[in-house]
SERO-4910 file (N, C-alpha, C, O; in steps of 0.05 Angstrom, whole numbers):
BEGIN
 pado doro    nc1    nc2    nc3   cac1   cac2   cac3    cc1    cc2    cc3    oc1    oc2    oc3
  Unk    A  -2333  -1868    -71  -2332  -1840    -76  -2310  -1835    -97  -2287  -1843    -93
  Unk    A  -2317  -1820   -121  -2296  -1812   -136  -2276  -1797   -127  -2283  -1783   -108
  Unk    A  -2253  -1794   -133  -2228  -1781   -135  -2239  -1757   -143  -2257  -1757   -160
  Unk    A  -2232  -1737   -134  -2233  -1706   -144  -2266  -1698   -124  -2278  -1677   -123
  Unk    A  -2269  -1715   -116  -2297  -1702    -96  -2298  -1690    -85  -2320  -1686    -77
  Unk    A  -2272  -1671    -70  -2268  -1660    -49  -2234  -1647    -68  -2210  -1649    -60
  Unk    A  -2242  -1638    -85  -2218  -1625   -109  -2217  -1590    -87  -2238  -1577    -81
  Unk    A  -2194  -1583    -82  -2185  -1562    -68  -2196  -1544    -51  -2195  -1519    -47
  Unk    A  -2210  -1573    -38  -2232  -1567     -7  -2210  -1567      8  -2191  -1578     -3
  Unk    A  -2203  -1553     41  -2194  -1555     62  -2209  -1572     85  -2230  -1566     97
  Unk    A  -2192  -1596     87  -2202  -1607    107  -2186  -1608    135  -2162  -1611    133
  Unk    A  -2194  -1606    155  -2184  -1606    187  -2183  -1634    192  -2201  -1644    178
  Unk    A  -2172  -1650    204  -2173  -1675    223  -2160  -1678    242  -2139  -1691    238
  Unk    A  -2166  -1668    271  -2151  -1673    293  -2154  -1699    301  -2172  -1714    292
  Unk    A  -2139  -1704    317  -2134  -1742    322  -2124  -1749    296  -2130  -1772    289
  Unk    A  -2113  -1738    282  -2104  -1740    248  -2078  -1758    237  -2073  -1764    214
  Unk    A  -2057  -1768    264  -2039  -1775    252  -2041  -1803    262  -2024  -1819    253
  Unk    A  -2057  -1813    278  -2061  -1835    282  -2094  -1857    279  -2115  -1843    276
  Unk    A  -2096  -1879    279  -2115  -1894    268  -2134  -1888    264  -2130  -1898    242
  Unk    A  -2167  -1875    261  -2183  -1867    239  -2166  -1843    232  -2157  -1841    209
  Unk    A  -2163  -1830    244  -2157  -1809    229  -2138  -1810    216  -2131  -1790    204
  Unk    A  -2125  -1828    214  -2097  -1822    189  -2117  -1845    168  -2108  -1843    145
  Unk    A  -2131  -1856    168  -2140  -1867    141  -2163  -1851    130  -2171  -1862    109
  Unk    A  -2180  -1825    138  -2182  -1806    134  -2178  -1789    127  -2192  -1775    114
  Unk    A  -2146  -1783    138  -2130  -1759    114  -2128  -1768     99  -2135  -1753     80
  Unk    A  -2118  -1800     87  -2111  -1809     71  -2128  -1803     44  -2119  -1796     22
  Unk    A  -2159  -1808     52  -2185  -1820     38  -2187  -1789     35  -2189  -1787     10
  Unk    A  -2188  -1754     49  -2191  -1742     37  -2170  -1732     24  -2176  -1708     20
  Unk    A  -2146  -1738     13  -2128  -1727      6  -2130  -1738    -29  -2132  -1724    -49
  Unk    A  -2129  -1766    -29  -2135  -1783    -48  -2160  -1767    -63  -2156  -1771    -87
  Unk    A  -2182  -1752    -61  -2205  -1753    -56  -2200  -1718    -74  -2216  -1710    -92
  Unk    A  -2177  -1703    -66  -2165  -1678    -86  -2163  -1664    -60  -2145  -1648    -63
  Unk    A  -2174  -1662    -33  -2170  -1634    -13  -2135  -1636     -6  -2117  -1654     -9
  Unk    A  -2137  -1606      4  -2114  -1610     21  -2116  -1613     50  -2139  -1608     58
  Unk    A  -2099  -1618     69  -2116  -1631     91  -2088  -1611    112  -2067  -1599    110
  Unk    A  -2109  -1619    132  -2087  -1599    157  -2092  -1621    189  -2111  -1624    205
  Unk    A  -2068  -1629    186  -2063  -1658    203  -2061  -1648    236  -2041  -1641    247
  Unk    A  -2082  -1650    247  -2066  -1634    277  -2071  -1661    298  -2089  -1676    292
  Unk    A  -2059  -1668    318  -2059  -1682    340  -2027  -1674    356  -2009  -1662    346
  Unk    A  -2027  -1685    381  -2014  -1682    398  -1980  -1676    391  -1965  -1657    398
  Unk    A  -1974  -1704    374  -1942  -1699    371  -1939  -1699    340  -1947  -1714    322
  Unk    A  -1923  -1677    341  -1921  -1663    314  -1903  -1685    296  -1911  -1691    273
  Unk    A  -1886  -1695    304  -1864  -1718    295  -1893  -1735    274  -1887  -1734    250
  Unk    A  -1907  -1742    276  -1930  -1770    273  -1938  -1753    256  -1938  -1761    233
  Unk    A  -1949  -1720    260  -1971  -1710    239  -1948  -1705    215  -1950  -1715    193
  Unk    A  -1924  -1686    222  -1912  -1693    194  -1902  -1713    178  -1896  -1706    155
  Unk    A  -1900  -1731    183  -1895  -1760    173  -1919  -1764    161  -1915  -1776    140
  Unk    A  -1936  -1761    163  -1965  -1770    153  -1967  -1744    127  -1973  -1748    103
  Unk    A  -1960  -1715    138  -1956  -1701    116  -1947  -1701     95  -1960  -1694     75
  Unk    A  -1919  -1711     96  -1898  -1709     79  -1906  -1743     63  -1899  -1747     40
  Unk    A  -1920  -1767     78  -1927  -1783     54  -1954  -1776     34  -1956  -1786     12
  Unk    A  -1978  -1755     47  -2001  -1746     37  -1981  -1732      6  -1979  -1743    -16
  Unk    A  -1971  -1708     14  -1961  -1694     -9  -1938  -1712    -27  -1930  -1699    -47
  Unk    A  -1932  -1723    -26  -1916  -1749    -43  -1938  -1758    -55  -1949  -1749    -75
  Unk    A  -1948  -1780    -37  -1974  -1801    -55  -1994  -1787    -63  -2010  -1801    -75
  Unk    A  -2001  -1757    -60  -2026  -1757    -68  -2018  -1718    -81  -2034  -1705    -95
  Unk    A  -1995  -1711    -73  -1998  -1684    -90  -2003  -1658    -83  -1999  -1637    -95
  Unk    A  -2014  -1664    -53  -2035  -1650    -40  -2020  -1633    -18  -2000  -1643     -8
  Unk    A  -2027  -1607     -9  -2018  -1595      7  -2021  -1604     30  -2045  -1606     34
  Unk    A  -2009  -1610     49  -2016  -1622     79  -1998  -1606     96  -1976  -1600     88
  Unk    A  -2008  -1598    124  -2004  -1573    141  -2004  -1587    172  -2022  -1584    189
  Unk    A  -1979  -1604    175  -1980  -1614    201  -1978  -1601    225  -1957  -1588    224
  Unk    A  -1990  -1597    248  -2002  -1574    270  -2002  -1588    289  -2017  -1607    285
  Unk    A  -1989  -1591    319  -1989  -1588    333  -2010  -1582    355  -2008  -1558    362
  Unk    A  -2028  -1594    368  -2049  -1587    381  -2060  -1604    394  -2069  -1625    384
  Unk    A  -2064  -1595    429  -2086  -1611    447  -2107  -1598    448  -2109  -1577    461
  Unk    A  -2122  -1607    437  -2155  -1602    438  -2173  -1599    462  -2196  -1591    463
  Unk    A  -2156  -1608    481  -2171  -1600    508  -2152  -1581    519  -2147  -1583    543
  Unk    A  -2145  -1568    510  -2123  -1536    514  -2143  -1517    499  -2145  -1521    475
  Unk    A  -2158  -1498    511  -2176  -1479    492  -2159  -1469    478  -2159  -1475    454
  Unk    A  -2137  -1449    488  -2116  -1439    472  -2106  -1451    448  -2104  -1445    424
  Unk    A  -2101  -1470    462  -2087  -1486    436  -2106  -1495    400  -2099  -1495    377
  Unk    A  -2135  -1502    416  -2155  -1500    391  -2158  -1477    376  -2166  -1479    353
  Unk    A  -2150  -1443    392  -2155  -1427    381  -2126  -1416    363  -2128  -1399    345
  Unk    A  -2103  -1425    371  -2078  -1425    358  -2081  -1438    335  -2073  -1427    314
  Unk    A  -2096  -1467    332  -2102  -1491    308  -2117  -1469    290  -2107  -1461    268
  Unk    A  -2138  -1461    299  -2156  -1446    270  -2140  -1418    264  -2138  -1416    240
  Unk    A  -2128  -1395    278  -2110  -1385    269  -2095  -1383    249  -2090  -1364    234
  Unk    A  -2082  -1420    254  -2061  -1423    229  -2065  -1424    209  -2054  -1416    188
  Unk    A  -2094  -1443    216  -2107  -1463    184  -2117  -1437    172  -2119  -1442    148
  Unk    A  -2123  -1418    177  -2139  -1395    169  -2113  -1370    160  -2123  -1348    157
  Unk    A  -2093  -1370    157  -2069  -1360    156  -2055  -1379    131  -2045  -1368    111
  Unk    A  -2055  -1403    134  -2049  -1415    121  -2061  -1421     88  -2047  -1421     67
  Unk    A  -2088  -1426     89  -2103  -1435     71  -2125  -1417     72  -2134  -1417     49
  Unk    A  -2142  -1398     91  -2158  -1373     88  -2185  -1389     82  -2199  -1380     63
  Unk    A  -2196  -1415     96  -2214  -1419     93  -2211  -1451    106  -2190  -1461    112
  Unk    A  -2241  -1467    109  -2240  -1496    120  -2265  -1495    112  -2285  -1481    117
  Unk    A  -2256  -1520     93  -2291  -1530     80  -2302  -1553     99  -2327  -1557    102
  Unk    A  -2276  -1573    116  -2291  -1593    135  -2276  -1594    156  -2251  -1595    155
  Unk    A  -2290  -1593    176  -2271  -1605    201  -2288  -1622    208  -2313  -1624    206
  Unk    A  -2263  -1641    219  -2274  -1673    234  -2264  -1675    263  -2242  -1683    269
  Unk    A  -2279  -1670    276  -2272  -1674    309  -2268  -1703    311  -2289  -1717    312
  Unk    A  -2244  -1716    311  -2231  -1744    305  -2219  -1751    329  -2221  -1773    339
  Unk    A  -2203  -1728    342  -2190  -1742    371  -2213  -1739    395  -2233  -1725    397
  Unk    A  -2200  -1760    414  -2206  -1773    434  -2190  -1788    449  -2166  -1788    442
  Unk    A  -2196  -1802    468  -2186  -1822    491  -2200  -1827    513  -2214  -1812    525
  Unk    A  -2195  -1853    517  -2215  -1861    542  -2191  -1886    558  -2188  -1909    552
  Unk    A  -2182  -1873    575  -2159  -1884    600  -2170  -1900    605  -2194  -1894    602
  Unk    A  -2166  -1927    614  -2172  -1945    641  -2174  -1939    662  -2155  -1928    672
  Unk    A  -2190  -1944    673  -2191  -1942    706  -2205  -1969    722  -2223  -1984    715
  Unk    A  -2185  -1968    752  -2194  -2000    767  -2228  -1994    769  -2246  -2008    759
  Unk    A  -2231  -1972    785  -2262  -1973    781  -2268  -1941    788  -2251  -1924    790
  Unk    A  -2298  -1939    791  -2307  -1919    790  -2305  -1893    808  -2310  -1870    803
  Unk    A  -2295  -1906    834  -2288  -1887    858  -2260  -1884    865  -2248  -1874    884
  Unk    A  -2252  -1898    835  -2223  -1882    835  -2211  -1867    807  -2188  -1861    804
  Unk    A  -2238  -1861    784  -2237  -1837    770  -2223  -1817    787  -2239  -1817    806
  Unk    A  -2205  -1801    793  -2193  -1784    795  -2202  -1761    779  -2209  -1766    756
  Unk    A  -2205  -1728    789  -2205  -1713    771  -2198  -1699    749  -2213  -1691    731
  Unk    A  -2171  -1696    750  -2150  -1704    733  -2164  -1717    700  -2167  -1708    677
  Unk    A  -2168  -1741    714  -2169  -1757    695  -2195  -1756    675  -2197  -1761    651
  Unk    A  -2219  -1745    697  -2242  -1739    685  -2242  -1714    674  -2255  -1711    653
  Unk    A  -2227  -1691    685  -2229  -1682    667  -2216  -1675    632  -2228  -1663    614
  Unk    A  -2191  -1686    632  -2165  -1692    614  -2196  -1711    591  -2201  -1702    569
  Unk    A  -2206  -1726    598  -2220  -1741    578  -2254  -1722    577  -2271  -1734    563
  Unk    A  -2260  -1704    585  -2287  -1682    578  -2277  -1671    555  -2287  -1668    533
  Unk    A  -2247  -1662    567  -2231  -1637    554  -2230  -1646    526  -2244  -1635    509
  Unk    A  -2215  -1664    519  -2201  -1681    488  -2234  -1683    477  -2242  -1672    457
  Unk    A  -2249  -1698    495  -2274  -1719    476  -2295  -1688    460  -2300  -1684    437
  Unk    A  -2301  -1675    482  -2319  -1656    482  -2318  -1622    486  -2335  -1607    475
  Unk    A  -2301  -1614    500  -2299  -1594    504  -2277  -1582    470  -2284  -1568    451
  Unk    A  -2255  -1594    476  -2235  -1590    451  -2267  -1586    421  -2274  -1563    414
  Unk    A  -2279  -1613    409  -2302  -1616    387  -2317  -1579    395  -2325  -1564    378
  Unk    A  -2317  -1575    420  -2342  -1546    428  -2328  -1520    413  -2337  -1502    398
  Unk    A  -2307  -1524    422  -2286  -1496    419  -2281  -1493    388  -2284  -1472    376
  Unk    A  -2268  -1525    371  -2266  -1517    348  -2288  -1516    331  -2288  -1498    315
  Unk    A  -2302  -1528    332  -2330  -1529    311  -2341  -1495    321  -2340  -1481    301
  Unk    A  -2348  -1484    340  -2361  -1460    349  -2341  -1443    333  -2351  -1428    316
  Unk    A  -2312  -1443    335  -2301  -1429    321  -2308  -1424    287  -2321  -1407    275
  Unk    A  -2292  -1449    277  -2293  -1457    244  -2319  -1453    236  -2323  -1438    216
  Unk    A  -2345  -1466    253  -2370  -1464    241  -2386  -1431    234  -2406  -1424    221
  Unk    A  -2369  -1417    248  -2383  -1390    255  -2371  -1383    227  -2384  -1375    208
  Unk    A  -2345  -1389    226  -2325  -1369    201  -2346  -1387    176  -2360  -1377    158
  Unk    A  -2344  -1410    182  -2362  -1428    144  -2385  -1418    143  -2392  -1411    120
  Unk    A  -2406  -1413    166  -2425  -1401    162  -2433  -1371    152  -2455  -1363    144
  Unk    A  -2410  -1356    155  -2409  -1325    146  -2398  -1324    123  -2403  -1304    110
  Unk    A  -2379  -1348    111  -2377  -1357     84  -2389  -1374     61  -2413  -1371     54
  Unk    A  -2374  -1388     52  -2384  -1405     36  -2394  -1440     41  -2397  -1457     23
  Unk    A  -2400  -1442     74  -2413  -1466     80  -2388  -1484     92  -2365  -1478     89
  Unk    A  -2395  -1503    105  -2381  -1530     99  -2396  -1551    113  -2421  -1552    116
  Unk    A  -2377  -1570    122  -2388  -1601    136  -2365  -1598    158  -2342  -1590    156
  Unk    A  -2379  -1608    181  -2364  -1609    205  -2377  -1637    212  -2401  -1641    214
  Unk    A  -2352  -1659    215  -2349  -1687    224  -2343  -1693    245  -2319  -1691    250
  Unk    A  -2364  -1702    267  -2368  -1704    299  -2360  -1741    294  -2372  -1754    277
  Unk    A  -2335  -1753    313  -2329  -1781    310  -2339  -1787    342  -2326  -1776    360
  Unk    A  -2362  -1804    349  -2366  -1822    366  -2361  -1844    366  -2348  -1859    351
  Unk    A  -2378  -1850    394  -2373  -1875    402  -2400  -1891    405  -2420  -1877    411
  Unk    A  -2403  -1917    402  -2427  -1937    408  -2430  -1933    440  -2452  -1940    450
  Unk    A  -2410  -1920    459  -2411  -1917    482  -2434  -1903    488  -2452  -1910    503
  Unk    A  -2431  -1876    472  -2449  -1858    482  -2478  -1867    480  -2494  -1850    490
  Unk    A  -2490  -1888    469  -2510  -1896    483  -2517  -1925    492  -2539  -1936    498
  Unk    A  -2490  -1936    491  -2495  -1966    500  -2465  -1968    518  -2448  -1985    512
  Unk    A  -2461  -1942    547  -2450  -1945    567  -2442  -1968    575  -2457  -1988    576
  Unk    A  -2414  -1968    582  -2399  -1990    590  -2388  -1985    613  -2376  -1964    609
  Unk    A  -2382  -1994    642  -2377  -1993    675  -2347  -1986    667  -2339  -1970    684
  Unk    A  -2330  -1991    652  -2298  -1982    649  -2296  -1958    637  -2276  -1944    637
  Unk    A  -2317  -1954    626  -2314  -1925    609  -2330  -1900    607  -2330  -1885    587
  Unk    A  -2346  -1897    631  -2365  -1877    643  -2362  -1849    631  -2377  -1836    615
  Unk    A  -2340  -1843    643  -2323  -1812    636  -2331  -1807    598  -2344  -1790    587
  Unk    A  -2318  -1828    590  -2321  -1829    558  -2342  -1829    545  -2344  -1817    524
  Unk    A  -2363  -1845    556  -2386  -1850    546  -2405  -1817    545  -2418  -1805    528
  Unk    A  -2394  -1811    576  -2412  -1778    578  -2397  -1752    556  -2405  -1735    541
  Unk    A  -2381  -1760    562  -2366  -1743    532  -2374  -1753    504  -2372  -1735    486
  Unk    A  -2383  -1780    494  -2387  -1770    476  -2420  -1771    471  -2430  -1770    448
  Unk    A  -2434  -1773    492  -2474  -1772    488  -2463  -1740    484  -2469  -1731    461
  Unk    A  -2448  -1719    502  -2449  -1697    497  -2443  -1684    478  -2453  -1663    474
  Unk    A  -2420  -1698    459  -2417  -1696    426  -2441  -1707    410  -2446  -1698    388
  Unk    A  -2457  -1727    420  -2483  -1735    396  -2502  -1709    406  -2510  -1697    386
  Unk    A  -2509  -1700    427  -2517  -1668    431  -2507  -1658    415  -2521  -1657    395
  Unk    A  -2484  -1647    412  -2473  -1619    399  -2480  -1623    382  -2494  -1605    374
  Unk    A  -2480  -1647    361  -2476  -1647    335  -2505  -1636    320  -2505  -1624    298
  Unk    A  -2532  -1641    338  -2553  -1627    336  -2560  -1596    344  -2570  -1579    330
  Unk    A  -2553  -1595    362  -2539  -1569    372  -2534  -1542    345  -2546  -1522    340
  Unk    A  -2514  -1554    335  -2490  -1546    323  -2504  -1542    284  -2504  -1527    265
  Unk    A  -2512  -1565    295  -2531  -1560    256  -2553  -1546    259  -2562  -1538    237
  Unk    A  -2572  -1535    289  -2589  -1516    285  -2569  -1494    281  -2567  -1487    258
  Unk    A  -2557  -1484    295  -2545  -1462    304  -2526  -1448    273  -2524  -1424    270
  Unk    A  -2516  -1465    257  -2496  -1467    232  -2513  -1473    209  -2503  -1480    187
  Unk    A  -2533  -1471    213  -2558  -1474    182  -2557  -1457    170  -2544  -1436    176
  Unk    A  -2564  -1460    157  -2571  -1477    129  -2542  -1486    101  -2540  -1498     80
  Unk    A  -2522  -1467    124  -2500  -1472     95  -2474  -1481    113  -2452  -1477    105
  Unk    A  -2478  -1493    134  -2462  -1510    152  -2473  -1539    164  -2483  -1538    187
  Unk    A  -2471  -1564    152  -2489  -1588    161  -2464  -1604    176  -2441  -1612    172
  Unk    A  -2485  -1604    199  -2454  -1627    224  -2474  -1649    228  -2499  -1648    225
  Unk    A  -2456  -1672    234  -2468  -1691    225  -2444  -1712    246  -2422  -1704    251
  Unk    A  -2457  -1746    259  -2439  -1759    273  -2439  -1782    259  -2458  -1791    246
  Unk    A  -2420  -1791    262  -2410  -1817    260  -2403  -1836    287  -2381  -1838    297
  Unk    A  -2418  -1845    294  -2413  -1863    314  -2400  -1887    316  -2414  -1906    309
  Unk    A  -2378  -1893    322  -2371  -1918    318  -2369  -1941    340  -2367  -1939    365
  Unk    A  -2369  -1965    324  -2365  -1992    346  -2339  -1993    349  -2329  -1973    339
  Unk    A  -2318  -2014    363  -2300  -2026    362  -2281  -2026    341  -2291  -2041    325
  Unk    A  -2257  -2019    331  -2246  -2017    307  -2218  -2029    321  -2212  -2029    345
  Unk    A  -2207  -2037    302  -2186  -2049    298  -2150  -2023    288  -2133  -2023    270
  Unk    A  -2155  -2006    315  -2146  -1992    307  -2111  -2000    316  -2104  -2024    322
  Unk    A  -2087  -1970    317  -2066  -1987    332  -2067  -1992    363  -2052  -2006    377
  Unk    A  -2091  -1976    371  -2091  -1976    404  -2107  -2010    407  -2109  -2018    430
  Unk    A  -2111  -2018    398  -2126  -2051    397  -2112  -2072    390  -2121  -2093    382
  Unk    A  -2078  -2062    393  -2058  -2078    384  -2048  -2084    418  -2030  -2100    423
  Unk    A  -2063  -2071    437  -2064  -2076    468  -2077  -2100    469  -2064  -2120    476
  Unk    A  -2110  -2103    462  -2127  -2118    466  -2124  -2146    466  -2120  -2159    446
  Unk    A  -2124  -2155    490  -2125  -2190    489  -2141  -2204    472  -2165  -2199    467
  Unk    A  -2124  -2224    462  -2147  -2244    441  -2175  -2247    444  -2194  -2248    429
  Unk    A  -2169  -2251    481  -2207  -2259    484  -2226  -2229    494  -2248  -2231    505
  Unk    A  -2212  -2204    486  -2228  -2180    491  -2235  -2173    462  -2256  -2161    458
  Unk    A  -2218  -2181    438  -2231  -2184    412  -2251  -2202    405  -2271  -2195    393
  Unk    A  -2245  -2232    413  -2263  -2250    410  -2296  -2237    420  -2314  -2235    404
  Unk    A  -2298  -2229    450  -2311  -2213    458  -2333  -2200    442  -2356  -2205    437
  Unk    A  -2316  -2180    436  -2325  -2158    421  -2335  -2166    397  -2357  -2156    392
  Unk    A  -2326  -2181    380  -2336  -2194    354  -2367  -2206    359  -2385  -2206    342
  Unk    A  -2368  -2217    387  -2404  -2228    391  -2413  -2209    397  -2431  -2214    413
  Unk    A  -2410  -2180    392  -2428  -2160    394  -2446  -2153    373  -2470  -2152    378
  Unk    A  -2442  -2151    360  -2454  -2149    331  -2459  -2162    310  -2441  -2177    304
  Unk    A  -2477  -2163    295  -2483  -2171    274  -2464  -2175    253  -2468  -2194    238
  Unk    A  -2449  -2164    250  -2419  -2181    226  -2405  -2199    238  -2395  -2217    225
  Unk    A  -2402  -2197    262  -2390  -2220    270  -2356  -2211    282  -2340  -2228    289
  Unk    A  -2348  -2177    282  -2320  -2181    273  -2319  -2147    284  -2338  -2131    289
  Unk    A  -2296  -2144    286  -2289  -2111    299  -2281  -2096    265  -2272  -2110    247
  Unk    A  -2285  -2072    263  -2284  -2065    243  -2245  -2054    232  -2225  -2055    246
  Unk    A  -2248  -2048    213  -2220  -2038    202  -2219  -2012    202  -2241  -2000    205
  Unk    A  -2194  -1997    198  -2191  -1970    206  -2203  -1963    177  -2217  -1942    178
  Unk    A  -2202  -1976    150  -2206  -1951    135  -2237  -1961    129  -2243  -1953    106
  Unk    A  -2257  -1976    140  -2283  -1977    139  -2297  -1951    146  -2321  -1947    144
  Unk    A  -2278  -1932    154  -2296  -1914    175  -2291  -1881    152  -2294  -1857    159
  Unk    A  -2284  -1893    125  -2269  -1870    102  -2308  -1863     83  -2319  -1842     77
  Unk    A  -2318  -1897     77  -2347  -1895     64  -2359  -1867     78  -2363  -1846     65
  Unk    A  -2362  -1870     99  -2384  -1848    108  -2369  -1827    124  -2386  -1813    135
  Unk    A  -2345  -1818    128  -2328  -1800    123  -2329  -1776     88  -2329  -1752     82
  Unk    A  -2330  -1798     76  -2336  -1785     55  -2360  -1772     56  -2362  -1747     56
  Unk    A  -2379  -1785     55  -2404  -1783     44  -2415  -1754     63  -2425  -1735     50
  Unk    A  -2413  -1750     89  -2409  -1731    102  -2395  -1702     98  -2402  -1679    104
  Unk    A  -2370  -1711     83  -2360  -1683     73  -2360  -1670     49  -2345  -1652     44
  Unk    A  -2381  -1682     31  -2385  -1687      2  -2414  -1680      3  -2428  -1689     21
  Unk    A  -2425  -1663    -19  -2449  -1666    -30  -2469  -1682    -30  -2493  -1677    -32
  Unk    A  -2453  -1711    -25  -2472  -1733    -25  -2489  -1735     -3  -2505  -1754      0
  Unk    A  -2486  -1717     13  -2492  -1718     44  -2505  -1689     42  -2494  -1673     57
  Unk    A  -2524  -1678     27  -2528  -1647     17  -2552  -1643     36  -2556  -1621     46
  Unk    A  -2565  -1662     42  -2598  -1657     53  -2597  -1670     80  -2618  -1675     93
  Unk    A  -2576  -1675     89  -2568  -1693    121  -2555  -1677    133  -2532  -1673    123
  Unk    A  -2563  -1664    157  -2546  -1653    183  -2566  -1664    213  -2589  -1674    214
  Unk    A  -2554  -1660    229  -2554  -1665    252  -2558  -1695    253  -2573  -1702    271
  Unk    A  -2550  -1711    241  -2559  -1740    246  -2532  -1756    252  -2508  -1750    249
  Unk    A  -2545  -1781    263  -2521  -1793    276  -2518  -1826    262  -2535  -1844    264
  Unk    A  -2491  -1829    248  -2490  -1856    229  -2483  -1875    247  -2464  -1871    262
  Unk    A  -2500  -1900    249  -2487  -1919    274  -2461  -1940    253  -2470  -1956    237
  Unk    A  -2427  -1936    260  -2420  -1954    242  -2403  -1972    261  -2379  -1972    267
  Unk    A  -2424  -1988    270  -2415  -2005    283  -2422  -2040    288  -2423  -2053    309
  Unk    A  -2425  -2047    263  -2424  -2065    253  -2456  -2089    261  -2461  -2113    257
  Unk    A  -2468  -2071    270  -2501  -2076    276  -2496  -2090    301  -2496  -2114    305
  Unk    A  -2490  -2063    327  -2477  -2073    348  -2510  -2089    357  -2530  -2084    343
  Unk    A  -2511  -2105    374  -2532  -2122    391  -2550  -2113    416  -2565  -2129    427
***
């Protein structure tokens, strides 16, 4: 994707200051937008700010926000809308999926802390932002899954239902935001993110015989069709779901 493709577009990325999503701000910053960095601890999103607007020139608006706090999603568009008076993309980027020993000791708590972040948080801001782009001048709203949501895994139940219910919305969401609002998913496999700096040798080894490349992917693999999603190039595609997960098996 050229440089200047996304020239003094506003982009959103919650889950923004850490692994896809910080090689995402990166890719749309590089790319000409200005970007508005929100996740949990503000320390991480301005640091990521203050190197966006150095390396790349660009206004960056680090924000503070749990996405499974309604309030708090509705404080996030507030600002960005106070701030910059418009959002050409949001990318529903954060998530988490806890460990648990097993299934009958999901706790509620816990199930619901991971509805909230995966799905509920993606409901509140897209319904918001999408309503305002659609009474304006359009945009792209970027739904980030998981290979979970349809190839369930016994450790990760909770997660997997959060995000089949994000590959829902994202159809959902493109009838409802037509014709001058296209949402669209990105699904992903396995990445090599910093939370996989946990993962034992032989849970990577693992994972690598899943798919067809042979190999868990890299954080900024996931920038190709990031772009292409929030860009023109992607003009006649909504509600569809990109599998980038390395031609899981």
């Amino acid at each position: 994707m050229a440089s200047g493709a996304l020239t003094d577009k506003v982009v959103v990325v919650t889950g923004g200051s850490r692994g896809l999503g910080k090689d995402m701000v990166r890719a749309f910053a590089a790319a000409g937008a200005d970007v508005v960095i929100a996740s949990r601890k503000l320390d991480s999103c301005t640091e990521l700010a203050d190197e966006v607007e150095h390396t790349h020139g660009r206004r960056a608006l680090p924000v503070a926000c749990n996405v499974s706090d309604w309030a708090q999603c509705d404080a996030l568009v507030d600002t960005v809308y106070a701030e910059f008076g418009r959002v050409d993309v949001l990318v529903n980027n954060a998530g988490l999926s806890p460990l648990y020993p097993s299934l009958d000791q999901v706790t509620e708590a816990l199930f619901d802390k991971v509805i909230g972040v995966n799905l509920k948080g993606p409901f509140r801001l897209s319904s918001l932002i999408g309503t305002r782009m659609a009474a304006g001048d359009g945009g792209s709203i970027i739904n980030i899954s998981s290979i979970e949501a349809t190839r369930p895994a016994p450790f990760a139940l909770p997660y997997a239902a959060a995000k089949a219910g994000l590959n829902t919305l994202t159809v959902g969401l493109a009838q409802s935001f037509g014709p001058t609002v296209r949402v669209n998913t990105i699904q992903c496999g396995a990445f090599a993110t910093d939370i996989a700096k946990a993962w034992p040798d032989e849970m990577r080894k693992q994972l690598a015989t899943l798919n067809a490349l042979g190999r868990v992917g890299e954080p900024h693999e996931i920038v190709g069709a990031a772009l292409f999603f929030a860009t023109d190039a992607s003009a006649f595609c909504t509600g569809a779901t990109l599998a980038l997960d390395g031609g899981w098996r």
